[in-house]
N, C-alpha and C positions, 0 to 999 in steps of 0.2 A: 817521358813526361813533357807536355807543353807549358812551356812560362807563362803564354797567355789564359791559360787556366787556374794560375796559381794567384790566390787569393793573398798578396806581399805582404799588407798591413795585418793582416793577423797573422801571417808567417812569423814576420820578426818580431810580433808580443808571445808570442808560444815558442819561438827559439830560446827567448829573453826566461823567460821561466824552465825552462827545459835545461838551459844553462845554469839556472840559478839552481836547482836541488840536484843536480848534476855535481856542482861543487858542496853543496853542502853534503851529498853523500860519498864524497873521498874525503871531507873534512872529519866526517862522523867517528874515524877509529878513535880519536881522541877526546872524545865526546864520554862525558861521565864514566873513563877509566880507571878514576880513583888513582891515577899519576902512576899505575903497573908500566911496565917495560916490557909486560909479557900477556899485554889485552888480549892477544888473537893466539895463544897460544894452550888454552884449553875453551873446551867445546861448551862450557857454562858461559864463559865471554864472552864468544864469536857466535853462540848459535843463541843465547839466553841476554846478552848484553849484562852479562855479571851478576843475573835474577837481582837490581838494582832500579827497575823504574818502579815511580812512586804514581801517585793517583793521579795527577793530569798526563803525564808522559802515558801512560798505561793507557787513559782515554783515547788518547789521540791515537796511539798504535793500535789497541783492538781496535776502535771506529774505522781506522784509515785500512785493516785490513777485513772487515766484516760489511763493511757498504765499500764495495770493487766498484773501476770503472766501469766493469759490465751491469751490472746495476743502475748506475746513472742511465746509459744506453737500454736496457735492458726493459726493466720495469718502466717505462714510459712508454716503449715500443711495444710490450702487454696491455697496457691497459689502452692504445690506440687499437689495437688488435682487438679484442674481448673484450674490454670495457673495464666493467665492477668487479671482475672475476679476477683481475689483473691486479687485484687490490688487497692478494693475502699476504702480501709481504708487510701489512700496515700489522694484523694481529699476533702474525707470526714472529718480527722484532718487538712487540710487548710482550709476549706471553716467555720469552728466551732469557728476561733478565731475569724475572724472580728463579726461576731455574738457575740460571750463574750465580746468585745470591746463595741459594742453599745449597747445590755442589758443588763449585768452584773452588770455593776456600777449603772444603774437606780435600779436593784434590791438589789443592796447591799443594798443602798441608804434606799427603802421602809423598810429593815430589820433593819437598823440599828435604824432608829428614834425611830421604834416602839419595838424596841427591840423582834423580831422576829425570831425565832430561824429554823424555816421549811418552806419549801413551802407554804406548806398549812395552816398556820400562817401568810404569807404573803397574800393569798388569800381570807382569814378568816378578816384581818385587810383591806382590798381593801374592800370586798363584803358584809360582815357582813353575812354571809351564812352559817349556819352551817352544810347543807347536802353539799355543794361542797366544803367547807373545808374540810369533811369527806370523799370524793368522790377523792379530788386529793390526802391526804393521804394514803387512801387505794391500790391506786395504786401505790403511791412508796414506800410502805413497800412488794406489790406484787413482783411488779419488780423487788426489791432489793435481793429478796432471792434467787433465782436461781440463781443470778450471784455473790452470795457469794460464793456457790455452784459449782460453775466454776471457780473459784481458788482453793477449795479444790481439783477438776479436774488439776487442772496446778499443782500443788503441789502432786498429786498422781503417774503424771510422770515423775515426775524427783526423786522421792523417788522408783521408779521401774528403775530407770536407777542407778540407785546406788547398786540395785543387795538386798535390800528390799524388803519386801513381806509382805501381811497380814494389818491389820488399827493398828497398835499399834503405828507405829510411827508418822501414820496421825494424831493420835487421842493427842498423846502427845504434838507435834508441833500446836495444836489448843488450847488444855488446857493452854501452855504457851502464847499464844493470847489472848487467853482471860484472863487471871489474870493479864495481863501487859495495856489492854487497860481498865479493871475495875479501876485498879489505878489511869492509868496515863490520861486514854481517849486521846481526838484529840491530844495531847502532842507524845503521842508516835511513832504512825505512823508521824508523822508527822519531829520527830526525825530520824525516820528508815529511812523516806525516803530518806534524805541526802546518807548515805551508799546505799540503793539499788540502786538509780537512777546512784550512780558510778561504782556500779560494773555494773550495765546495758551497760553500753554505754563502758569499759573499756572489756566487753564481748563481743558485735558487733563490736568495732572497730577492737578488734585483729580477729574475725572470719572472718571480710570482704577483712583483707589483707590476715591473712594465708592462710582461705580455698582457696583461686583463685590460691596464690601461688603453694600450691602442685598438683593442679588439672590441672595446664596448662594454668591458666588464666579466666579471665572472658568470654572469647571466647569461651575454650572449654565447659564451663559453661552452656553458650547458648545455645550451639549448644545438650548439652546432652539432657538439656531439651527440644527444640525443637525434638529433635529426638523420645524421650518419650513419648512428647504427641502425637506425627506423629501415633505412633504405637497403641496408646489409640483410636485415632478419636475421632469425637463427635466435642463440641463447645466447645474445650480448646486449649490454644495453648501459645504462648507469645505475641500474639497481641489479641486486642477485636475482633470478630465477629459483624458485624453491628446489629443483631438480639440483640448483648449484650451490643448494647451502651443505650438504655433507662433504662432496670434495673440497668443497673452500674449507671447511673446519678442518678437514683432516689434515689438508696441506697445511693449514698454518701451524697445527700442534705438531706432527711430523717435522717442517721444518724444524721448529721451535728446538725439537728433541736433539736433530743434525749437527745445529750450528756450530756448537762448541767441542764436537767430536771431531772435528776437519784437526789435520796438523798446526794451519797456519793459527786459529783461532787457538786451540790450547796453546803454541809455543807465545801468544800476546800472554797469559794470562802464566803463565811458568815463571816469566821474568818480572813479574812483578814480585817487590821488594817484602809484600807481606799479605796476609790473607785478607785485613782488613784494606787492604787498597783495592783488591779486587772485590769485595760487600761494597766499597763507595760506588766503584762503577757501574755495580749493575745500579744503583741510585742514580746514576748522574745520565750513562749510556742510551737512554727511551729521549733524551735531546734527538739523539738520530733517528729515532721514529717520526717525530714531528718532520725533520730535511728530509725524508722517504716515502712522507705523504705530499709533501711538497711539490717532490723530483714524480713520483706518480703522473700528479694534476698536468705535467707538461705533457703527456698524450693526451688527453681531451682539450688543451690550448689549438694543438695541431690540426684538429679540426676547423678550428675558430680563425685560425689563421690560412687552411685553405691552403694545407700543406699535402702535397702527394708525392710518395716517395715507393721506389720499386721494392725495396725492402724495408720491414717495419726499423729493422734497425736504424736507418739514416733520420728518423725522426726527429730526435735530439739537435742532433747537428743542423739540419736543415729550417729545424725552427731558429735555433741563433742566428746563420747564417742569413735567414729573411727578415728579420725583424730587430735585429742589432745592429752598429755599426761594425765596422770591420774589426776593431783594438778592442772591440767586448766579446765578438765572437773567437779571436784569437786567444782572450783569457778563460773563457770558459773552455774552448779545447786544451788550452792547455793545463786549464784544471783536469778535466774526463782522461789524460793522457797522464798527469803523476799520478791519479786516481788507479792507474794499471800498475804502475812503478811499486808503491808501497806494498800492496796484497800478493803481487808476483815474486816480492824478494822475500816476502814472509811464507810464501809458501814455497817456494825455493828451499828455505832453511829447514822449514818443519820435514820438506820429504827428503831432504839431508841429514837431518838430524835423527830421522827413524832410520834411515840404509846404515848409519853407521853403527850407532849404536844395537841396532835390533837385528841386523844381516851381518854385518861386518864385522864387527867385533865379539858374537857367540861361534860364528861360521867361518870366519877367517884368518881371525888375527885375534884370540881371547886374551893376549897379554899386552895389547896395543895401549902406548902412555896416551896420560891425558893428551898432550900434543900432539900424538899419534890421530888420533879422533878429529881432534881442529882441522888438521891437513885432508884427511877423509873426507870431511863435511864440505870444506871450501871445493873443494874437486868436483866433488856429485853435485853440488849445490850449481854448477857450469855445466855441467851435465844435463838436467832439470832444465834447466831454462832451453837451452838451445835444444832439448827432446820436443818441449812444448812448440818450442818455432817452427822447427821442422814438422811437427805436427797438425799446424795451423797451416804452414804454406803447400803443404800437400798434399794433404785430406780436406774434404769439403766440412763447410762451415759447419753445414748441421748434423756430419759426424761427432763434431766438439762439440755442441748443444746438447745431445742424445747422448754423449756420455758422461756430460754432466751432471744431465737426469739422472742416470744410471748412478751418478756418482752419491749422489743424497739418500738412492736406496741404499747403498751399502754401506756407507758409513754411519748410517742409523745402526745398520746391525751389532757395531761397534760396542753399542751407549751399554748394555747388560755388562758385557766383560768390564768395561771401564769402571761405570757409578755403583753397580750394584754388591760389589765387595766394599765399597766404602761405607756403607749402612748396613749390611747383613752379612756372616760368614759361613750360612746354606749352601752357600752354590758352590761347587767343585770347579776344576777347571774342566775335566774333561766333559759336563755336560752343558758348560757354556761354548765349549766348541761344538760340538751337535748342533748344538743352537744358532750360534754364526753360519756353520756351513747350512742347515736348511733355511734361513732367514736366505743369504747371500743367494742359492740354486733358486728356493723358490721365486722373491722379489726379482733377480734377473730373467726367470722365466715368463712372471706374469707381464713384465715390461716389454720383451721381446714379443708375447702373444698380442701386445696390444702397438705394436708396433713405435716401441719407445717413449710410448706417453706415460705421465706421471702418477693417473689414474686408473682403476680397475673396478669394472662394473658386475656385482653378482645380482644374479637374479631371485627374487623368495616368493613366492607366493605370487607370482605375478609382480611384486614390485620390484623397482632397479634402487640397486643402493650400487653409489660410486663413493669411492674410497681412494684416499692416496698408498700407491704403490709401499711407501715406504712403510709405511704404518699396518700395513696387511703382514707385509713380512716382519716389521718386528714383532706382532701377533704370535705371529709361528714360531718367531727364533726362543719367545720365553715361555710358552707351550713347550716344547721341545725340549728347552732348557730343564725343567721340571720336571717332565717326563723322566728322560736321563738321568736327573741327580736322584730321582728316588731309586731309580732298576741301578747305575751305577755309583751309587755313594759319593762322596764329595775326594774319596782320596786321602793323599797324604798333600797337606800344602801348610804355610804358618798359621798359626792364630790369630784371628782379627785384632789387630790394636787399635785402642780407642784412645 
């Protein structure tokens, strides 16, 4: 790395904050312990934060791990890319809360009684099944990795906008990740997230009035970007193409379905202190829809500003970096940078939190103490991160992007075994597995046939209908599901309690 490349004054305000929740997550064990002497010694404390945050903490933790820094990065660099099309993550977080509103709390509910720390604990406790609590485990410790792995990505560009070079500083801003969430666990991120969630929105709000100011307005804005894509051609633009209004819908309600079947997303929503905290949030949480339409809008600025960048991803960065002073573009990287911190230690914990309870302790070790578990979870939980590292530094990027994708298909396949025992007591286990594994075969089939993209086009009559991936297969998995429970009956498993 050349000094004379390094951009100092925003170095030392993103040290200065990198510092700052640096300390605040080795201060975090102590942090709403309720005065125990034994916070870190069962796996409700250390991986649940004592199921004890209340409706703003809860806020800020799901928000701070459900809008990643690759999202900041991400979704700005789509919609400079593609346009309007780039823009399903705006219906897709509305359509997700009234969804957490009405199964969440049933789910908390089923976790709490039984004291249930994972999905597939929950599904384990419904079904009595030990290959389909193996089965939706395994897939969200799959899915979890590569999108640890895509914050290391969000965090790789904004430490190259700062005029850094080489994994040394990646590698050290991860090692202090993980020694602060072995400590503190759900505590810490869950601390950071308060700080990052402000500088989040204290960085879009001034981006959304400056940038337009020097640029001439939100008109000129438009208009660059239309101009842009005029000269691109193809199906991009600022409005949808009719061709692209069913994949956008599908994606957005596919995601919509996704979100809260990820580890990291249900372990925010486990620790909360009561079912009515998590009904306020999905009220309060469509705040972060409005910063996501926001953080969008900064791909069509990029235009306006007359920004070219060899990869979409540098967008972000490269608009602060032109059009900021130096100490504003240092805070907003080092917002986009705790913005990886938070989601990375929360999903850390959640595919910590499934190895142990859902592998380890059925298959290894069934009489393992509570403490037993804590020690397990802290382990794998360093594990996880540094699989993800090693997995960013030497595989290529858009291996980690493409099994991201991948990763949305499969843990949709999830959402039947999980929600569906919580309203109806039809389904068996063994025909919800049928259902996982052809959802899982076929959705990574059609992904691979289409060479890792999101969507899939059938032909009818001559017309093309395009469909997201994910939502095809979970077509099939509850087809199937169906199919199965009639020819194989539901079994023996408990009775639905209501």
């Amino acid at each position: 790395m050349e000094a004379s490349n390094i951009h100092w004054t925003a170095l030392w305000v993103f040290l200065f904050f990198f510092a700052l929740v640096t300390v605040m997550g080795f201060l975090a064990s102590k942090w709403m312990a309720g005065g125990s002497s034994n916070k870190g010694a069962h796996l409700d404390e250390w991986g649940l934060g004592g199921r004890n945050f209340g409706t703003w903490i809860t806020w800020f933790l799901v928000g701070g791990d459900f809008y990643t820094a690759y999202t900041v990065i991400a979704v700005p660099a789509l919609v400079y890319a593609v346009g309007a099309y780039g823009f399903f993550a705006l219906p897709y977080t509305i359509l997700v809360y009234p969804i957490v509103f009405v199964i969440m709390p049933k789910l908390w509910h089923a976790a709490h009684k039984a004291g249930h720390v994972t999905a597939a604990d929950v599904v384990w406790g419904r079904y009595q099944s030990r290959p389909l609590e193996f089965a939706i485990a395994l897939t969200g410790v799959i899915a979890t990795m590569p999108y640890i792995a895509l914050q290391l990505i969000g965090m790789e560009v904004v430490i190259k906008a700062l005029g850094l070079s080489g994994e040394l500083p990646l590698l050290a801003a991860f090692v202090i990740l993980a020694l602060y969430t072995y400590s503190a666990g759900l505590r810490a991120p869950a601390l950071i997230a308060f700080v990052k969630d402000i500088m989040i929105y204290i960085v879009v709000l001034v981006a959304v009035v400056v940038v337009p100011a020097k640029l001439g307005g939100y008109g000129a804005v438009f208009n660059s970007a239309r101009e842009a894509f005029a000269l691109k051609g193809g199906a991009t633009g600022l409005t949808l193409k009719p061709t692209q209004f069913l994949p956008f819908a599908s994606l957005a309600l596919g995601s919509a379905l996704a979100a809260f079947m990820y580890p990291h997303t249900l372990t925010g929503i486990f620790a909360a202190k009561d079912a009515n905290t998590i009904r306020k949030n999905a009220v309060f949480l469509p705040a972060y829809t409005v910063l996501l339409g926001l953080i969008a809008l900064l791909g069509y600025m990029a235009y306006a500003a007359g920004i070219k960048v060899q990869a979409n991803n540098d967008v972000v960065p490269a608009l602060f970096n032109g059009l900021f002073p130096s100490w504003f573009a240092g805070f907003a990287f080092a917002a986009i940078a705790i913005g990886a911190l938070v989601p990375a230690a929360v999903m850390s914990i959640g595919a910590s939190n499934l190895f142990t309870r859902n592998f380890w302790k059925p298959y290894v070790n069934p009489g393992i103490s509570h403490e037993g578990e804590a020690k397990v979870a802290k382990v794998v939980s360093l594990v996880v991160k540094f699989g993800a590292l090693v997995f960013i530094l030497f595989l290529p990027t858009k291996f980690a992007l493409d099994l991201q994708l991948l990763g949305g298909v499969w843990i949709l396949q999830t959402f039947p075994a999980l929600v569906f025992g919580l309203f109806v007591s039809w389904f068996g286990a063994r025909a919800l597995l049928c259902g996982w594994a052809v959802g899982i075969i076929g959705g990574s089939w059609l992904a691979f046939t289409d060479g890792i993209k999101p969507v899939h086009s059938f032909i009818v009559s001559g017309q093309t209908y395009t469909l997201y991936t994910g939502i095809i297969a979970l077509a099939l998995n509850v087809v199937v599901a169906v199919i199965a429970n009639l020819i194989l009956g539901k079994g023996s498993q408990p009775a639905l309690k209501r």
